[in-house]
C-alpha positions as CSV (number, residue, x, y, z in Angstrom):
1,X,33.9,-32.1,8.1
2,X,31.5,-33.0,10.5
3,X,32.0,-30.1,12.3
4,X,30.7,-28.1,9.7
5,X,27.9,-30.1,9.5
6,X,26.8,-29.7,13.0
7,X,27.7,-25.5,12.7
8,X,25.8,-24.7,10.2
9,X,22.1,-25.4,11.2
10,X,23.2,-23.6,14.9
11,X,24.5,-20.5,12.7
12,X,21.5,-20.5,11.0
13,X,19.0,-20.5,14.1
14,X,21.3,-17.9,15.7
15,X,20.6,-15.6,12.6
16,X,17.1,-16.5,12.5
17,X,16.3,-15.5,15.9
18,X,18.5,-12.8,15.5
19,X,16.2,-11.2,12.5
20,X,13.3,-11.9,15.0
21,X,14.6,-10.3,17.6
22,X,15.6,-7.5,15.6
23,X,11.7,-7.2,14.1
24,X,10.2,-7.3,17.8
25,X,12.3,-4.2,18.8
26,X,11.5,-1.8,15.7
27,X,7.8,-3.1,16.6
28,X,7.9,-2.2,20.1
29,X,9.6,0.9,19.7
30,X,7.3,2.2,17.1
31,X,4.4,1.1,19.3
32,X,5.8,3.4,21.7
33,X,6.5,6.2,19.6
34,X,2.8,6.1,18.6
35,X,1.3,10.0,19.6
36,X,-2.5,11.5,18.9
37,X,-2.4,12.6,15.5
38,X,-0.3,10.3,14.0
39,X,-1.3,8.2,10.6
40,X,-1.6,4.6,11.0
41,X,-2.0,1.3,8.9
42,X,-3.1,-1.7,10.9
43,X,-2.2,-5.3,9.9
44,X,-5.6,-5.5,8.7
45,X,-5.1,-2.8,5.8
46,X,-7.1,-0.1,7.5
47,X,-5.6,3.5,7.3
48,X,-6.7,6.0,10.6
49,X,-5.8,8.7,13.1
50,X,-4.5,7.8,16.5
51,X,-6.6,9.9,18.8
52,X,-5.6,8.3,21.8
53,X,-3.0,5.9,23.3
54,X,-3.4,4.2,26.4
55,X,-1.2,1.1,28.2
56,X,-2.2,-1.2,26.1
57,X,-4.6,0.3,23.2
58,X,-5.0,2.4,21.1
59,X,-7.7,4.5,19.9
60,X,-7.8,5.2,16.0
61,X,-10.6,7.3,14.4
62,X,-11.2,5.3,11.0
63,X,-14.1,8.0,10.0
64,X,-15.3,11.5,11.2
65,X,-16.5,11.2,14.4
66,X,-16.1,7.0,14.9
67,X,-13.8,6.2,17.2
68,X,-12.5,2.5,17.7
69,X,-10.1,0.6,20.2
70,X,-7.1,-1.4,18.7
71,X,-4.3,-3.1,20.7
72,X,-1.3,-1.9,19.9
73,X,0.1,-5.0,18.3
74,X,-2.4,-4.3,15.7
75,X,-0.4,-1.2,14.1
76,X,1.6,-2.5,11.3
77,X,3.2,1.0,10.2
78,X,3.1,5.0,11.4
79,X,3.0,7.1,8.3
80,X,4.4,10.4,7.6
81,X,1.8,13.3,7.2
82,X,2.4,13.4,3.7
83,X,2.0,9.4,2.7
84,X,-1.5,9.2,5.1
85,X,-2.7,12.6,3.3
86,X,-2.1,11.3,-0.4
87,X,-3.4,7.9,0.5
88,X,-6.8,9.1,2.2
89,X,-7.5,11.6,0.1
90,X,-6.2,10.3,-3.3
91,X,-3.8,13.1,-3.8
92,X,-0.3,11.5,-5.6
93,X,2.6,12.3,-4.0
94,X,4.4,15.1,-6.0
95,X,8.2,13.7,-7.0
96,X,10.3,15.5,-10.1
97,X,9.0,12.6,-12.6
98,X,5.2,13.2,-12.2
99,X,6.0,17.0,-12.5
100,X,8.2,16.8,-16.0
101,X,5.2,14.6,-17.4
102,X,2.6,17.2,-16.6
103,X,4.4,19.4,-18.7
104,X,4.3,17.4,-22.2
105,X,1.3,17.3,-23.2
106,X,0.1,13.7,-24.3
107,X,-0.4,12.5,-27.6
108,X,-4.0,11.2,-28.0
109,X,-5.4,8.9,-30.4
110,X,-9.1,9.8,-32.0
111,X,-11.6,7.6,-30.6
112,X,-12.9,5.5,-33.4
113,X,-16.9,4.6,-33.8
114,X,-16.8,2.1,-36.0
115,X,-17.6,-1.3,-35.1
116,X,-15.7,-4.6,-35.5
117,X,-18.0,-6.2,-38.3
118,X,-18.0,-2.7,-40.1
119,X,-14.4,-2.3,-40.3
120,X,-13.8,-5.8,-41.6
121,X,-16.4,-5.6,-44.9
122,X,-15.9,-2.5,-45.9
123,X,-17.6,-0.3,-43.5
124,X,-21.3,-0.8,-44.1
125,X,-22.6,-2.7,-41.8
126,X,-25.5,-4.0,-44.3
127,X,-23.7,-6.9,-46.0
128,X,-23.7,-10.0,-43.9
129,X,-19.9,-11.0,-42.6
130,X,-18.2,-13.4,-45.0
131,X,-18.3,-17.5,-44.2
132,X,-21.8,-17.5,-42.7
């Protein structure tokens, strides 16, 4: 019984550093895989181009024509062409769903112009609301 005591809080740090270990490799190796051209997110949240990649930075171009140095441990995640385009440039990415739905058309409500106190006495507006 004791045994299993003492076990389980190793186990547990062996699966922990495991996990970490695991994380630091898929990091480095997309850190390597990074090419001009390429889509990024940084772990700030800021979307860019990769324009250049050196040792140890990175050059991303996070408006026409303004170029800036990141370290490479900055890039959170390289996008595919597709996910940077429709997040920069607001365009949804097309799936089956979003294309069935553009083909119903949508049922729309009227827009009503009537205000709150004219719609509770009647519809009016010149008697004064009940209670006051």
């Amino acid at each position: 019984m004791n045994l299993i005591i003492l076990l389980l809080p190793i186990l547990a740090l062996l699966l922990m550093f495991r996990s970490q270990k695991k994380r630091q490799q898929q990091q480095q190796s997309m850190q390597t895989s990074l090419e001009p051209g390429a889509g990024v997110r940084t772990i700030g949240g800021m979307y860019a181009l990769v324009k250049g990649v050196n040792p140890e930075t990175v050059e991303l171009e996070v408006a026409p024509g303004v170029v800036v140095h990141y370290t490479k441990g900055a890039i959170a995640a390289v996008l595919d062409p597709q996910e940077y385009d429709a997040i920069i440039n607001g365009r949804p990415e097309e799936d089956e769903s979003v294309l069935e739905s553009a083909d119903e058309p949508a049922e729309e409500k009227p827009l009503s112009l009537q205000k709150k106190d004219e719609s509770d006495n009647g519809g009016t507006g010149d008697e004064a609301p009940a209670g006051k």
